[in-house]
C-alpha positions in Angstrom: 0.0 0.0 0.0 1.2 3.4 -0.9 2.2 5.9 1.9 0.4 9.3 1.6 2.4 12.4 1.4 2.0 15.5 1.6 1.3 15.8 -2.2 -1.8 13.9 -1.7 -5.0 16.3 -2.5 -7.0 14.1 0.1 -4.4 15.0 3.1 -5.0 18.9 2.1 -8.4 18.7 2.0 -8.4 17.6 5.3 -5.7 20.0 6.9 -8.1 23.0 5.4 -11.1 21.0 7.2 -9.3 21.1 10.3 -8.0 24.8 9.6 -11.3 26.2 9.2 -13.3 23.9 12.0 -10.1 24.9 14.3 -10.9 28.9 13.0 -14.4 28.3 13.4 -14.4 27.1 16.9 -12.4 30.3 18.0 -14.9 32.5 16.7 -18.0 31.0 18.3 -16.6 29.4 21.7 -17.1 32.9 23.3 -20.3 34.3 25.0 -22.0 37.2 22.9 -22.8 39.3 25.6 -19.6 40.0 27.3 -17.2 40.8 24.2 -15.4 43.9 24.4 -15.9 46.5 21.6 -12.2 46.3 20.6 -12.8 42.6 20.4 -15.9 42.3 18.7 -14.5 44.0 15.5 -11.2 41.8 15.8 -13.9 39.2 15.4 -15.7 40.4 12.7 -12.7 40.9 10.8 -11.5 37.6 11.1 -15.2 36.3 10.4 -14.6 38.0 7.3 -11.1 36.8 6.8 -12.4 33.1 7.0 -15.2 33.4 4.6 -12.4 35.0 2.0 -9.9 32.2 2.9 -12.5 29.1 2.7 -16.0 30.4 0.9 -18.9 31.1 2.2 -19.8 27.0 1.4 -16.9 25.8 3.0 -17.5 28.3 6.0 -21.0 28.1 6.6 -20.5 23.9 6.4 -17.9 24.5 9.2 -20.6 27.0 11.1 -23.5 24.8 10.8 -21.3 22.0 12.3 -20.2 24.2 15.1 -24.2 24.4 15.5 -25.0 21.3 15.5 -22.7 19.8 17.9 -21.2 22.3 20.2 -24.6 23.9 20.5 -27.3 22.0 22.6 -28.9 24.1 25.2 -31.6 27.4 24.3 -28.7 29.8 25.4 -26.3 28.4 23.0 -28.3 28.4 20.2 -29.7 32.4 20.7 -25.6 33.2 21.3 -24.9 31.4 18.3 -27.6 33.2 16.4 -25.9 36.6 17.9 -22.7 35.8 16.5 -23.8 34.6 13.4 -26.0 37.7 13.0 -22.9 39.7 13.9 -20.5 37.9 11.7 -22.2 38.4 8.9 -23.5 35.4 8.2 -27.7 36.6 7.3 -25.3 38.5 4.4 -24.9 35.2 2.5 -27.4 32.4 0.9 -27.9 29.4 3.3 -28.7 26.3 1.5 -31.3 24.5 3.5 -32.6 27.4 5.6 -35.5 25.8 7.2 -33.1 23.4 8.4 -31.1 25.8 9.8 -33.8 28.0 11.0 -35.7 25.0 12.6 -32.8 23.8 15.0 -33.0 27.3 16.3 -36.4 27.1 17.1 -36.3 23.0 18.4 -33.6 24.3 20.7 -35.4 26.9 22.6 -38.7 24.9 21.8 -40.0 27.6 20.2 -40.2 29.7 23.7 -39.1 32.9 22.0 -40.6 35.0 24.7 -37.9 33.6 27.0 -34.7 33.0 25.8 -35.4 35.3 22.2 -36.2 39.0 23.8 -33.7 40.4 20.9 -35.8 38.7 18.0 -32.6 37.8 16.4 -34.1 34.7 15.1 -37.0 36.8 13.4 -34.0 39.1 12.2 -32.6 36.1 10.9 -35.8 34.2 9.1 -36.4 37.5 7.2 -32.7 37.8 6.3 -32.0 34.1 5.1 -35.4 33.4 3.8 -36.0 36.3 0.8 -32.5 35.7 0.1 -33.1 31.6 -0.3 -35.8 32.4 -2.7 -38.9 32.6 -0.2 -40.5 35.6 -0.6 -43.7 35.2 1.7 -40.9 36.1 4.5 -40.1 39.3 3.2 -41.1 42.3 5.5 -41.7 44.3 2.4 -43.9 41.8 0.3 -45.5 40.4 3.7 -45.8 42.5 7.0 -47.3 39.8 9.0 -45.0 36.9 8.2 -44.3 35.8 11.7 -41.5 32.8 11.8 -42.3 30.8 14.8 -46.0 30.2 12.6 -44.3 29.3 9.4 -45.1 25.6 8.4 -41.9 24.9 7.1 -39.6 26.0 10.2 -42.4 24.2 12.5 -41.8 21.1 10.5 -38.2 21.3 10.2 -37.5 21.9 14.4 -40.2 18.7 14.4 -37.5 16.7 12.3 -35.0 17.6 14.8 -37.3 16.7 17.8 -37.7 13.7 16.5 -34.3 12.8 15.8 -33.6 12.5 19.8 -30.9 14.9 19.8 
């Protein structure tokens, strides 16, 4: 059997993997709340730096892992949201949004009073929505679009009920 070196495309593709997850996990282990203002923008600029480095696909695969795995309680879902918001992430298209969108809402179970006072999940449906081609969730075409009564995010944070996670 042939020895891989570093020549092979399969070994680079997974040292970028690790890269960006390693990247991606210093941006959003942090609590949204407390960051300093000097820090915040440090932040932002390498948000900015990773999604020029790595894509937006390769970067929002590596974000909506961090998500999914490192993210498991109402609180760390809404800070991810925050940092998301504030990374600029509402700025690109999300494939899948109701996917993405619904694990939001399964986390908190859709208690939005409670652990969503800021609305950045409503920020973030009309931002990612329109932009994914779903018009019905623009504020301009439709005032009274109102995400934790959409269909499709109720059914999607379902799925992930169901799954056990």
């Amino acid at each position: 059997m042939m020895k891989k070196d570093k020549q092979d495309p399969d070994i680079f593709q997974e040292m970028m993997v690790n890269e960006i997850d390693r990247q991606t996990y210093w941006l959003f282990n942090r609590y949204f709340g407390i960051i300093p203002s000097k820090v915040y923008y440090m932040l932002c600029d390498k948000a900015e730096e990773q999604i020029y480095e790595f894509g937006w696909d390769e970067t929002f695969k590596s974000w909506k892992k961090y998500l999914f795995t490192e993210c498991k309680t109402p609180e760390s879902a809404i800070n991810f949201a925050n940092l998301f918001w504030s990374y600029g992430g509402q700025d690109h298209p999300v494939s899948e949004p109701y996917e993405f969108l619904g694990y939001f809402y399964f986390r908190i179970d859709f208690d939005t009073e409670k652990h969503d006072a800021g609305g950045i999940l409503d920020s973030l449906a009309i931002a990612l929505l329109p932009r994914a081609g779903y018009s019905y969730a623009d504020p301009n075409i439709n005032c009274d679009y109102v995400p934790e009564l959409d269909p499709r995010i109720i059914s999607a944070a379902k799925a992930w009920k169901s799954a056990g996670l």
